[in-house]
ZAMARNU-274494 format. One record per residue (C-alpha): z, y, x; residue in one letter. Coordinates in steps of 0.02 Angstrom, whole numbers, padded with zeros to 5 digits, always signed. Layout:
// residues N
ZYXA
...
END
This chain:
// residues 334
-01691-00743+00648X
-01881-00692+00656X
-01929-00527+00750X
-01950-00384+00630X
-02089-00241+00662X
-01929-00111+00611X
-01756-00107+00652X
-01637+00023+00554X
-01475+00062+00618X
-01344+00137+00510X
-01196+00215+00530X
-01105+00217+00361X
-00974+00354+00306X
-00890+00383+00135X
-01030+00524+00074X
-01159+00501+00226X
-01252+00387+00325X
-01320+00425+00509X
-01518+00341+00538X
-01602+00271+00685X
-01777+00173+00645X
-01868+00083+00789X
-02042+00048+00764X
-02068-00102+00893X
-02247-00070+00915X
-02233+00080+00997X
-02058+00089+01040X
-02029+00255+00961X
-01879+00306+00876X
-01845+00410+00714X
-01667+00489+00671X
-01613+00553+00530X
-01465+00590+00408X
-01468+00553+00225X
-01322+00536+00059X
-01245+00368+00071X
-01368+00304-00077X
-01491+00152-00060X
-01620+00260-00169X
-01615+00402-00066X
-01611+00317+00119X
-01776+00199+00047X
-01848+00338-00024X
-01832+00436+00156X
-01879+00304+00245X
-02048+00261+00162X
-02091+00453+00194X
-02073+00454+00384X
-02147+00281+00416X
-02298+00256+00298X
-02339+00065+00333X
-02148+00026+00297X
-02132-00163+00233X
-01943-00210+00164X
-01982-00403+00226X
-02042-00332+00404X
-01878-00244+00430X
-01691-00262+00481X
-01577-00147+00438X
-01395-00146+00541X
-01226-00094+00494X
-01034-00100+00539X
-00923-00168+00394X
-00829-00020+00346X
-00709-00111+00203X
-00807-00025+00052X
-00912+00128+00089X
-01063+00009+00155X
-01058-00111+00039X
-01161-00014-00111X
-01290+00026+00024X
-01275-00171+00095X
-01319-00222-00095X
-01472-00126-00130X
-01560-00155+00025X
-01531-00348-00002X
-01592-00328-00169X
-01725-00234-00118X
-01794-00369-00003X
-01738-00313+00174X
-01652-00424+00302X
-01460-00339+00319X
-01345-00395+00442X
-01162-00327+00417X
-01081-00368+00588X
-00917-00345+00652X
-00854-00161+00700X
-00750-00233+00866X
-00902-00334+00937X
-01000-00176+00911X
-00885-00083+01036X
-00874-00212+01154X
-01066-00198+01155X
-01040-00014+01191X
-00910-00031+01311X
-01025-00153+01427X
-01151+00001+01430X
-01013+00129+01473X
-01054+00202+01352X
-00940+00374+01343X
-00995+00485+01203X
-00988+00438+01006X
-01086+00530+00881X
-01130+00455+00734X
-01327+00463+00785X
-01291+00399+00933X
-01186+00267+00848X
-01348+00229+00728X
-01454+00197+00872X
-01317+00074+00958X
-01320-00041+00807X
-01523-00040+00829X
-01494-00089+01012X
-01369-00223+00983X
-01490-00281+00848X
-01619-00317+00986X
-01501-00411+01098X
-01423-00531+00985X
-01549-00659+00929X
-01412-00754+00833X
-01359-00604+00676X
-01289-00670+00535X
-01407-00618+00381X
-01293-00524+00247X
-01280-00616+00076X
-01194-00522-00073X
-01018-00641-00118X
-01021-00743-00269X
-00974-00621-00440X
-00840-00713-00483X
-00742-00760-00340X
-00772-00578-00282X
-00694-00532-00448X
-00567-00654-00400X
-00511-00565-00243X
-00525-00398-00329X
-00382-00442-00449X
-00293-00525-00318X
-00291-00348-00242X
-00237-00245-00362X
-00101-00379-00423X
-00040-00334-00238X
-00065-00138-00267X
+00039-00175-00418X
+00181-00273-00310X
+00200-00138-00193X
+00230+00004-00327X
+00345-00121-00424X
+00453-00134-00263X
+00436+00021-00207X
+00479+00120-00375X
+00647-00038-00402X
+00692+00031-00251X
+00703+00201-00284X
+00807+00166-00444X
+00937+00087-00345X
+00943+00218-00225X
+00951+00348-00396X
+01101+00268-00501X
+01211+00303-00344X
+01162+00481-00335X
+01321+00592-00407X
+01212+00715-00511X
+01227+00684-00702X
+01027+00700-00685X
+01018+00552-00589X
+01049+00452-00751X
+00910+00532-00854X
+00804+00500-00695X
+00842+00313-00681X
+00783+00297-00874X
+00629+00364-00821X
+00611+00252-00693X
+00660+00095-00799X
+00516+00138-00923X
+00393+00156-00758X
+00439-00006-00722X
+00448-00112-00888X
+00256-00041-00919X
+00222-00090-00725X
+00276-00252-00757X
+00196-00267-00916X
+00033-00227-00837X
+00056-00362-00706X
+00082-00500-00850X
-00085-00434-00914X
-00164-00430-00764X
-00086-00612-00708X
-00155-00669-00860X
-00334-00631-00867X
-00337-00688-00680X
-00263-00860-00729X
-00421-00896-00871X
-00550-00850-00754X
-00479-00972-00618X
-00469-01092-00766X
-00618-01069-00820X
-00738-01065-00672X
-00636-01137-00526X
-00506-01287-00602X
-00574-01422-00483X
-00516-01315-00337X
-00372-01234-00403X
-00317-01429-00469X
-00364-01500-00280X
-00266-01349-00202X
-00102-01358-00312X
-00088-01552-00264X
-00021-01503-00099X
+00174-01463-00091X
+00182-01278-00039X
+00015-01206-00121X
+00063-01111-00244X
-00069-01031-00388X
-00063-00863-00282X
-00118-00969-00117X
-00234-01069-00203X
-00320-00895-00284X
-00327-00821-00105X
-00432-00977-00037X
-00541-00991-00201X
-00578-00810-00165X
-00562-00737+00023X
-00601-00896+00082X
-00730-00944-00029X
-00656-01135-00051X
-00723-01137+00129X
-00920-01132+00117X
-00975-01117+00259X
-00855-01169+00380X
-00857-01350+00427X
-00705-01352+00538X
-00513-01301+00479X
-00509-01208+00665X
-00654-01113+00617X
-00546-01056+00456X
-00400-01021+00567X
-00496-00896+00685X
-00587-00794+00548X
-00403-00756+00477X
-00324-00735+00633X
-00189-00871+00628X
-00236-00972+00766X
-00164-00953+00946X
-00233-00820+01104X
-00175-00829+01233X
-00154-00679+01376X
-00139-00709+01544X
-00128-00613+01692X
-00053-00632+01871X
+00099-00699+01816X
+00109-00639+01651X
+00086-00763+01523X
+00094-00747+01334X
+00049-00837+01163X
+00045-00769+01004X
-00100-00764+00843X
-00230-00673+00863X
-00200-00564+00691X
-00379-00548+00662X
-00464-00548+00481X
-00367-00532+00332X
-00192-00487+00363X
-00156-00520+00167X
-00207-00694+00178X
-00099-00741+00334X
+00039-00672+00227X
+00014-00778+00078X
+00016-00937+00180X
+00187-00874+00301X
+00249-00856+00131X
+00160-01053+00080X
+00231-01123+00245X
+00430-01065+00204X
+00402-01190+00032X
+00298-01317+00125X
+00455-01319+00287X
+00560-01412+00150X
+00451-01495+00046X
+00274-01543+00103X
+00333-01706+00217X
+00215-01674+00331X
+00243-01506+00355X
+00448-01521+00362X
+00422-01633+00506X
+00310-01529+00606X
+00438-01386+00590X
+00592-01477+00643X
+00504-01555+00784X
+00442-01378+00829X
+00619-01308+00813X
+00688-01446+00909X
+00586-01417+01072X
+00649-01244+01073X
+00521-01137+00955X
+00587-00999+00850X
+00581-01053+00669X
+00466-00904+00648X
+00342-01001+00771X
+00354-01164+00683X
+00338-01081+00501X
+00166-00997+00601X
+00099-01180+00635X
+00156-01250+00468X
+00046-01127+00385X
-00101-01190+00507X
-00058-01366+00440X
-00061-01298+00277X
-00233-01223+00302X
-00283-01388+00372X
-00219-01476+00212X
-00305-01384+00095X
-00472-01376+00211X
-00473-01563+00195X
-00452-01574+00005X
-00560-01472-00034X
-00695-01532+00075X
-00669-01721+00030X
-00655-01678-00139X
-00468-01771-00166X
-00307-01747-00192X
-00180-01712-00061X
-00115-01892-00026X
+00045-01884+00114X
-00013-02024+00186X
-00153-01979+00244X
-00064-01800+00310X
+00057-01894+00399X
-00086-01942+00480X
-00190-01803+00518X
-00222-01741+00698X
-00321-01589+00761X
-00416-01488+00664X
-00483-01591+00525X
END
């Protein structure tokens, strides 16, 4: 990444963001608070530093889930360099400089610090419209899940209650839940003609392997963006947290994922790998010769979802079907 004259730290809250701007010439600093709006933070930055130049300047934030991601869009569109790096390598930074107080000023002019250290940042590019529409329906179908369980459940728990009210109450709850589950058929629907429409080479390539369901295939078409811009299946593995660390020390020894990155998509393929243990060949085999040397089957069902991942990291990247074969066959990380 080229050196910028300007580097702007923010710290991002719901309603407010905290400002540090260092001018590199001189080395001084400016701080500042403004409304978490791109207008307003532009507009307040062009009046304390005159010679201000969107293409001379680097602008630094934590991901935050939502709240930066308005701000992350207008600056990009507004012709700044944004980098969007990860809260937890942030800290670490801190916690190398001992650092022991946390303001959100003083958290501003961290970011602009661990801006000039790291010569390898990531430049932030907005996600694709439609597979980020993608994963916003997956989203709320899951939203939609929960409430439908969670509201089933308290219907079963009211037609035992002994009150003649209880019965009035459970009709109310069956009407909650035939609209719920109306609105899920709607929702399931409009997701399945945009995935037709846009994506059917991947969702086709996907579905060819036994175990991928349409929900699986969604998640990787969407969170994983059919895997652009990873070229190995490990690399795939580590950003969703469902490859192996280890922890060792003295004696003490153990192995387990790392649980990193989206904890939604590692449960879509556990839930993959309990089809693909009895029939994806490949994957059956791995998971009774994983039981067999003394794994738990929740440890094997773990590594057949890594195979799984594997599997569909290869067909999409050759551009083929799934052929078992050529699984049977497949060592490493593909």
């Amino acid at each position: 990444m080229k050196e910028h004259a300007y580097i702007v730290g923010i710290d991002v809250a719901k309603e407010e963001v905290a400002v540090t701007v260092l001018v590199r010439r001189t080395r001084e600093r400016i701080s500042f608070q403004v409304a978490n709006e791109g207008e307003e933070l532009e507009r307040t930055l062009t009046e304390k530093i005159k010679d201000l130049s969107p293409q001379e300047t680097l602008t630094i934030m934590e991901h935050t889930g939502v709240y930066h991601l308005r701000l992350a869009f207008y600056l990009w569109e507004r012709g700044y360099t944004v980098v969007v790096c990860n809260p937890l390598q942030v800290r670490r930074f801190a916690q190398s400089k001992l650092k022991r107080t946390k303001t959100d000023r003083i958290d501003s002019a961290l970011l602009v610090e661990y801006a000039e250290k790291n010569e390898d940042l990531k430049p932030f590019t907005p996600p694709d419209p439609l597979r980020e529409e993608v994963k916003l329906r997956l989203s709320q179908l899951e939203d939609l899940y929960q409430a439908l369980r969670t509201l089933e459940n308290q219907k079963m728990s009211m037609e035992f209650h002994p009150l003649p009210l209880a019965k009035s109450l459970v009709l109310s709850y069956e009407r909650v839940i035939q609209n719920l589950h109306q609105e899920i058929e709607k929702q399931e629907e409009e997701l399945k003609a945009i995935v037709r429409k846009y994506f059917p080479k991947e969702i086709c390539l996907l579905r060819s392997i036994p175990g991928i369901g349409p929900r699986a295939a969604w998640v990787i078409v969407s969170y994983l963006r059919s895997f652009e811009g990873f070229e190995r299946a490990k690399e795939v593995a580590s950003y969703i947290g469902i490859c192996p660390s280890v922890y060792e020390s003295g004696k003490r020894r153990r192995s387990e994922i790392s649980k990193r990155g989206y904890a939604y998509v590692r449960k879509i393929l556990y839930l993959c790998a309990l089809s693909a243990s009895r029939f994806n060949r490949a994957c059956r085999e791995l998971f009774e010769r994983l039981v067999q040397r003394g794994k738990t089957k929740k440890q094997a069902l773990i590594a057949v979802a890594h195979k799984l991942l594997r599997q569909a990291f290869a067909v999409l990247k050759r551009g083929v079907k799934y052929n078992e074969e050529s699984a049977l066959g497949m060592r490493g990380g593909t």
